[in-house]
N, C-alpha and C positions, 0 to 999 in steps of 0.2 A: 439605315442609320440607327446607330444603339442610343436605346432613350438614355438621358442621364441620371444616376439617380438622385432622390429628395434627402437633402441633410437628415440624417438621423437628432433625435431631438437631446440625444444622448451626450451629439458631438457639440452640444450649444456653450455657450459660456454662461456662468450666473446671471441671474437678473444684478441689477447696478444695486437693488433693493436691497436682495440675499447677501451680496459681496460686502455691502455696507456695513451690514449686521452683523455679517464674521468681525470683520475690522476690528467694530464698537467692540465689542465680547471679548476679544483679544485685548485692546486697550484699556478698557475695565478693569480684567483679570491684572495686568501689568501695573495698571495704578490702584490696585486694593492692596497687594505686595507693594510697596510705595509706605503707603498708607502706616499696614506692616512694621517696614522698616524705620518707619519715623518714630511710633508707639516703644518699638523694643530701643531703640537708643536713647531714649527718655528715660526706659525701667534699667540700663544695661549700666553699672557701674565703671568709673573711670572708664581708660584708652578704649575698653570692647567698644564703647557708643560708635567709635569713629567706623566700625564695619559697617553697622544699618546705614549709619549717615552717608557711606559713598554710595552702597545703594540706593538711598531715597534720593539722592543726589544724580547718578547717572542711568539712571531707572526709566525716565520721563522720554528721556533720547531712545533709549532700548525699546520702549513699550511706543512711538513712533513709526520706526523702522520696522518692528517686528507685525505691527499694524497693517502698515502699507506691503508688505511681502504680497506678491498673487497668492490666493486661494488654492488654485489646483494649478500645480503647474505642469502635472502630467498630463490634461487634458488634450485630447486630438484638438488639432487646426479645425476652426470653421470652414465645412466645405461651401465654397462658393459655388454659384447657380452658372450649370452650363448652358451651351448654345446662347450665347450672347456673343455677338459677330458686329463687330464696331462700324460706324456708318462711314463712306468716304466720302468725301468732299466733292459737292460735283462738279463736273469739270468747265469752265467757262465756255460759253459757244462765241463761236465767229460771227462776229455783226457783217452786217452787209457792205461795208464800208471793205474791209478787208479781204473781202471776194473780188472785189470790183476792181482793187491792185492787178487784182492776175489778168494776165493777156489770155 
């Protein structure tokens, strides 16, 4: 029987911790550009204001989204642990009652 092998630790996913931290860092990034865009349409004379404004404006949804993306998405599948053989059900025995039918 060929042993199976052990996940490699390569093929693991982020800790919840690391992934988190991406997130955060990406969301930051997203709303300091925010931030940004509210400062220059404050200093941006007439109509220009309204660029940074639909930025700061639709910035919050974008930096959201762009958050929550997966991390790596080309990462291998976790392999799962072989030799695991499901248990079956045992089978009910014949009481004595239903012996005692038969001739």
């Amino acid at each position: 029987m060929k042993k199976p092998s052990a996940p490699s630790i390569t093929s693991l996913p982020l800790s919840p911790d690391e992934e988190r931290r991406h997130r955060m860092i990406k969301y930051s990034v997203a709303m300091s550009i925010r931030v940004v865009c509210l400062i220059v349409a404050v200093l941006v004379p007439g109509w220009w204001a309204a660029v940074p404004l639909v930025g700061a404006i639709f910035l919050p949804y974008f930096a959201v989204v762009i958050a929550n993306v997966s991390v790596e998405q080309g990462r291998v599948d976790v392999q799962r642990p072989g030799g695991i053989v499901p248990l079956t059900p045992p089978q009910p025995r014949r009481s004595d009652d239903d012996r005692e039918d038969r001739p």
